[in-house]
C-alpha positions in Angstrom: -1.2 9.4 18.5 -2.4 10.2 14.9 0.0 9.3 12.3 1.6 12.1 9.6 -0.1 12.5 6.0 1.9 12.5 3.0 0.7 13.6 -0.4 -0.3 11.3 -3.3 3.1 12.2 -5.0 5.2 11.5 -1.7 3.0 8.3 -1.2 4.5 7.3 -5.3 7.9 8.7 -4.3 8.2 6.3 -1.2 6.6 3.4 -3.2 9.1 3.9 -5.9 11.9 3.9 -4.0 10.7 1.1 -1.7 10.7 -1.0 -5.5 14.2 -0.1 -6.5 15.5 -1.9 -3.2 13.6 -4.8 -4.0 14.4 -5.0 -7.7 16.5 -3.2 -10.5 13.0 -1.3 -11.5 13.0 0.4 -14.8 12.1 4.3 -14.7 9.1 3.4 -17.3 6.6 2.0 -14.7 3.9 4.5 -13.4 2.7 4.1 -10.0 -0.7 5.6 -9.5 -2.8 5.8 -6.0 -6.3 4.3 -6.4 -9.3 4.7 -3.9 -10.5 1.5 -2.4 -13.7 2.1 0.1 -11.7 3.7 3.0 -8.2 2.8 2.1 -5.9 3.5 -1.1 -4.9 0.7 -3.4 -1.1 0.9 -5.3 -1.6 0.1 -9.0 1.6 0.0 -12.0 1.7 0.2 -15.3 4.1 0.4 -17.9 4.9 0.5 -21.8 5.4 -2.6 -23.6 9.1 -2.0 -23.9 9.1 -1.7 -19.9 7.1 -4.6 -19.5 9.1 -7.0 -22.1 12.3 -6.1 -19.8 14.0 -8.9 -17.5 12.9 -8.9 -14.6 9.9 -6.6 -14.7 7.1 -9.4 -12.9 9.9 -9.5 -10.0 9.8 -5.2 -9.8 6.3 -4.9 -9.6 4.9 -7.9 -7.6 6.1 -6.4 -4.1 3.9 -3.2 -4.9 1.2 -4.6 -2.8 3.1 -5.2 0.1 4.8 -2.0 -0.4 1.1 -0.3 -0.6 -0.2 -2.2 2.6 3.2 -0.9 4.5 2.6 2.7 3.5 -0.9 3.2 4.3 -0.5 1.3 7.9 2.6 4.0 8.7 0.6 6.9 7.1 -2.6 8.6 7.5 -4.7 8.0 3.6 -7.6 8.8 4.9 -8.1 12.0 4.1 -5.5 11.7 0.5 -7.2 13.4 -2.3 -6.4 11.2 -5.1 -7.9 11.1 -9.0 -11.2 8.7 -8.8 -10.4 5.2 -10.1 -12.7 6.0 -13.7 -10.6 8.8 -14.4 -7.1 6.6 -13.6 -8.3 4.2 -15.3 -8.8 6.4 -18.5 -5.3 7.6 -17.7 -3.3 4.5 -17.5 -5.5 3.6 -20.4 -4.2 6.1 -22.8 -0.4 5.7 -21.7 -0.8 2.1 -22.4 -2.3 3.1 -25.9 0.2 5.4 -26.4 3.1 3.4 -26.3 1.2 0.5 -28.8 
């Protein structure tokens, strides 16, 4: 039985809402969907202001596991997501931006 595909943005949506069980998560951290080989690696970011917040290491830290749960229950395969230069570049210039 093949398992059911879920966008990038319902991949994020299910990520982020996996993180506010596991931690009061501020609404300033961007979740973004990276390719790794075959499979898709969950990366954060935030502003400094998100970042200096209590409890922000405890928010982010189960994003791995979260990522690892996701792509086992869906099929990523075939999930069309921005190449990792280009996120990079992205999360790059929101980082810059709130300096």
């Amino acid at each position: 039985m093949s398992k059911p595909a879920k966008t990038e943005a319902e991949l994020i949506a299910m990520a982020r809402a996996e993180l506010k069980v596991h931690a009061d998560c501020s609404d300033g951290i961007v979740i973004s969907v990276l390719r790794a080989g075959d499979s898709r690696e969950f990366r954060t970011v935030a502003d400094a202001a998100t970042v200096a917040k209590p409890g922000y290491p405890e928010c982010v830290a189960p994003i791995v596991q979260i990522a690892d749960h996701l792509c086992k229950q869906f099929d990523v395969s075939r999930l069309r997501v921005a190449s990792n230069a280009f996120a990079i570049a992205l999360l790059w210039n929101l980082i810059s931006l709130s300096t």
